[in-house]
C-alpha positions as CSV (number, residue, x, y, z in Angstrom):
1,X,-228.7,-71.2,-147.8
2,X,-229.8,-71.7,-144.1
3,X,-228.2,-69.6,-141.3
4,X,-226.3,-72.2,-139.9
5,X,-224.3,-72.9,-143.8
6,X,-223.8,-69.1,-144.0
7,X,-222.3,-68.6,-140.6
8,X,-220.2,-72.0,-140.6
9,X,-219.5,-71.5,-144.0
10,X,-217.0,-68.4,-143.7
11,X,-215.5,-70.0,-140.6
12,X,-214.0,-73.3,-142.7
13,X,-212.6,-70.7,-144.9
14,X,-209.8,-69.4,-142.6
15,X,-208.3,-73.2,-141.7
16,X,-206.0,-72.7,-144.9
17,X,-203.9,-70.3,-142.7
18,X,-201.7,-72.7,-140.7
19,X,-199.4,-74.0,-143.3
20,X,-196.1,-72.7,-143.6
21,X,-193.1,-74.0,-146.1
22,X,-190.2,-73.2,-147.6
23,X,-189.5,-69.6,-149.1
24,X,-190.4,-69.2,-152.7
25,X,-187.8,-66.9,-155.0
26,X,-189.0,-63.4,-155.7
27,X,-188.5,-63.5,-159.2
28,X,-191.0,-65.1,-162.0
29,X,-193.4,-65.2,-159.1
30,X,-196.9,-67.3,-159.9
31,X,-199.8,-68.3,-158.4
32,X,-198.5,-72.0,-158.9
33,X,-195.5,-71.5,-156.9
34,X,-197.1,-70.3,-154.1
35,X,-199.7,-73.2,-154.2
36,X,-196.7,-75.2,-154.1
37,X,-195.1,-73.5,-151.4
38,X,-198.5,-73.9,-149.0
39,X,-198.5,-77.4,-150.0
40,X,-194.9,-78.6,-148.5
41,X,-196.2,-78.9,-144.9
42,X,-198.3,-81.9,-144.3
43,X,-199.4,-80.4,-140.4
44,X,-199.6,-77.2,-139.0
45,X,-200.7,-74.9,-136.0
46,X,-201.5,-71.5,-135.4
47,X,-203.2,-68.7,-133.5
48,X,-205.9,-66.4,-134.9
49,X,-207.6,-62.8,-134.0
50,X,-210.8,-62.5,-135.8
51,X,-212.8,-59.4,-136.2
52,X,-216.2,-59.8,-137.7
53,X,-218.2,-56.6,-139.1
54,X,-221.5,-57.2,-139.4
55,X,-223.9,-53.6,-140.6
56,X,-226.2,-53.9,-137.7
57,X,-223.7,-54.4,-135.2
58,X,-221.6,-51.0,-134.7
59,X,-218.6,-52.2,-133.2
60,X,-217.0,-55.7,-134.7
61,X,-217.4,-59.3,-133.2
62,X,-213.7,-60.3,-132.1
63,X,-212.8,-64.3,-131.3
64,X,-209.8,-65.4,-130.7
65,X,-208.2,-69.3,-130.8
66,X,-205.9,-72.1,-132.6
67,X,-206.4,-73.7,-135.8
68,X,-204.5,-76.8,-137.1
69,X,-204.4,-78.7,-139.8
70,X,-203.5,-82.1,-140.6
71,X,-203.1,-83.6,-144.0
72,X,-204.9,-84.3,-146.5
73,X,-208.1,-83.3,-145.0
74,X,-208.5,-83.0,-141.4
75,X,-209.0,-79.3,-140.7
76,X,-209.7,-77.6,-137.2
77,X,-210.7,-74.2,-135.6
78,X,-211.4,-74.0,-132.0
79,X,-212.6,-70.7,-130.3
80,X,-211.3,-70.0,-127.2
81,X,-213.0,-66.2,-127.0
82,X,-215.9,-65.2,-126.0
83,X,-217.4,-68.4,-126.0
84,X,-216.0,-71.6,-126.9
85,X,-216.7,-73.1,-130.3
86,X,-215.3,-76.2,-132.2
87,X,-215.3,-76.7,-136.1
88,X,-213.8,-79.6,-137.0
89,X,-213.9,-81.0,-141.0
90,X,-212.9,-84.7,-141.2
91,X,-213.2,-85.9,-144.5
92,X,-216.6,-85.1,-146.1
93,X,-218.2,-84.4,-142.6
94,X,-217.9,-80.6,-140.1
95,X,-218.6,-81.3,-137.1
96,X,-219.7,-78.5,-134.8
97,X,-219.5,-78.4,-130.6
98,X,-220.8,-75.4,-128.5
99,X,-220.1,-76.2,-124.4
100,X,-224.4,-76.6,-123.8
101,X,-225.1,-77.3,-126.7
102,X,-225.9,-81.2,-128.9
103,X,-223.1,-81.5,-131.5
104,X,-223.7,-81.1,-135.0
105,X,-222.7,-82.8,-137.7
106,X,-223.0,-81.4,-141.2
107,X,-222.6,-84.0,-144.4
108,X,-221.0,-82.2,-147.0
109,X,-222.4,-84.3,-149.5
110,X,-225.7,-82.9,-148.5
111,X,-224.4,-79.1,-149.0
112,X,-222.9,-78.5,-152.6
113,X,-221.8,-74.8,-152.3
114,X,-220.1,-75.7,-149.1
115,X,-218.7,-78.8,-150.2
116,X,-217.0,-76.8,-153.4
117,X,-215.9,-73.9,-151.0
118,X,-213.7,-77.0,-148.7
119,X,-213.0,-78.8,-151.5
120,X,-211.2,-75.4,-153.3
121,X,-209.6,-75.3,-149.7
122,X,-208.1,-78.8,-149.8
123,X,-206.8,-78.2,-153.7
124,X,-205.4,-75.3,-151.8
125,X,-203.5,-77.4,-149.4
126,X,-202.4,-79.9,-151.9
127,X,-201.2,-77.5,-154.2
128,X,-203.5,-78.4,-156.9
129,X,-203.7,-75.3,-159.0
130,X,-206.2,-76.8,-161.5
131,X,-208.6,-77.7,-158.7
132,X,-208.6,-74.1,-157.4
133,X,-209.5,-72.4,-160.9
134,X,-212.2,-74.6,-161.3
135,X,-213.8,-72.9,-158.6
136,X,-212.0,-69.6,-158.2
137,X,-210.8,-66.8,-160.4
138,X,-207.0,-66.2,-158.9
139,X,-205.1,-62.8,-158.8
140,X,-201.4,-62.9,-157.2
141,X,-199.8,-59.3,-156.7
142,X,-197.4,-58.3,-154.6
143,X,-193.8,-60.3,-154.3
144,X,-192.7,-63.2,-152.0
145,X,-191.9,-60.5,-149.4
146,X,-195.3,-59.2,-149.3
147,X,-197.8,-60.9,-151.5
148,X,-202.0,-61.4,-151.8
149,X,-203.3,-63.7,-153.4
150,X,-207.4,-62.5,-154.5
151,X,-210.3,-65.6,-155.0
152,X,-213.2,-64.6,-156.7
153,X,-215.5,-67.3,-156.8
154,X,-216.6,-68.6,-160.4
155,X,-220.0,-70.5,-159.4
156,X,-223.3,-67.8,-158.5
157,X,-224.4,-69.8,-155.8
158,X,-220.7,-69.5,-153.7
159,X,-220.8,-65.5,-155.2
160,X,-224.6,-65.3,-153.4
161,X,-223.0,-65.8,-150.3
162,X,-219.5,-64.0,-150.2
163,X,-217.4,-62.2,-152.9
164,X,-214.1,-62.5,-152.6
165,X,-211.2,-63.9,-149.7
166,X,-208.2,-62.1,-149.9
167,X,-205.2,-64.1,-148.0
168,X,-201.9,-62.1,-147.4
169,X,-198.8,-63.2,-146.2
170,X,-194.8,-62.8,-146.3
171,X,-192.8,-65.2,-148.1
172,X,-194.5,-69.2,-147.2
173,X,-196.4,-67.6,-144.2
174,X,-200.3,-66.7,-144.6
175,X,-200.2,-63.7,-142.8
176,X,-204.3,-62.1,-143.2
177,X,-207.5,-63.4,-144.9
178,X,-210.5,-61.3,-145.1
179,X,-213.9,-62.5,-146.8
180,X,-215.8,-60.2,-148.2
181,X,-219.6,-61.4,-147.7
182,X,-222.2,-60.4,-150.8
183,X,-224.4,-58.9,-148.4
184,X,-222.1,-56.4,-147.2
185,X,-220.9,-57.8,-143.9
186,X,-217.0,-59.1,-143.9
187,X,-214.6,-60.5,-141.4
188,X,-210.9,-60.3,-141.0
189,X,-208.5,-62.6,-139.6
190,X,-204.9,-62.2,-138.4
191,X,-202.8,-65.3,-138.0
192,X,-199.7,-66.1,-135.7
193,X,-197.8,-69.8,-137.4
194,X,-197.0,-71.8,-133.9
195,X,-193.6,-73.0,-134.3
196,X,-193.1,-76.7,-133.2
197,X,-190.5,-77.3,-130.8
């Protein structure tokens, strides 16, 4: 996978963290239950602080910005710090803006892992369980209070490039995701839900 897929790649991953919805009951809790619960909100907003570890670096990369979401597949990051970055997924198409820099534009069609990877995300967002298995082995501890929800990617070429994403959160709000990359390197992202006035 070229540089650009890797480095983009993790970066769609953390969009799923602006929903919020209605709390889930603590008892009989299932993975399908809190797709359903991610699902309820067709829009959402919030702030992130993400620290990147990477082995040759010492100290970790941190950025910080908004995401938003807009249903059923309009997805956004924008980082503020340090330097300005847009990722924006419309559709099949990412679209990528650095101040200085041409904008790029990425066809998912043209990308297979990555387009599996978005598409899991959007199943994700609709609260299609069965889409998410196809792609992902899922492991739900925890309890609506404090709950993680484990992806392990089924398909060896997704696997070849990260190994697992662990979101966290507290009844219907994501919380944490970390992605664990195969080659050692991970990030980790905390997320603050902007409440709409």
């Amino acid at each position: 996978m070229k540089i650009l897929e890797k480095t983009r790649f993790s970066a769609i991953a953390w969009l799923v963290l602006v929903l919020a919805a209605p709390v889930a009951r603590a008892d009989d809790w299932q993975p399908s239950q809190l797709m359903h619960i991610l699902s309820q909100n067709k829009t959402g907003r919030a702030t992130f602080v993400e620290k990147k570890y990477i082995g040759i670096i010492e100290h970790p990369i941190v950025s910080t910005g908004d995401l938003s979401f807009i249903s059923p597949d309009k997805l956004e990051k924008r980082t503020l710090t340090p330097r300005p970055e847009s990722l924006i997924l419309n559709g099949g198409i990412l679209t990528i803006d650095q101040p200085g820099k041409r904008r790029m534009t990425v066809s998912l069609e043209e990308h297979p892992e990555v387009s599996a990877f978005i598409e899991s995300i959007r199943g994700t967002l609709a609260g299609d369980l069965s889409a998410l298995e196809k792609f992902y082995a899922l492991k739900l501890t925890g309890s609506v209070e404090k709950w993680q929800l484990v992806l392990i990617p089924r398909q060896e070429r997704m696997r070849s490039i990260f190994s697992r994403i662990r979101i966290g959160g507290s009844h219907a709000d994501v919380k944490t995701i970390d992605l664990d990359q195969s080659d050692g390197d991970h990030s980790e992202m905390v997320i603050t839900k902007v409440i709409s006035q």
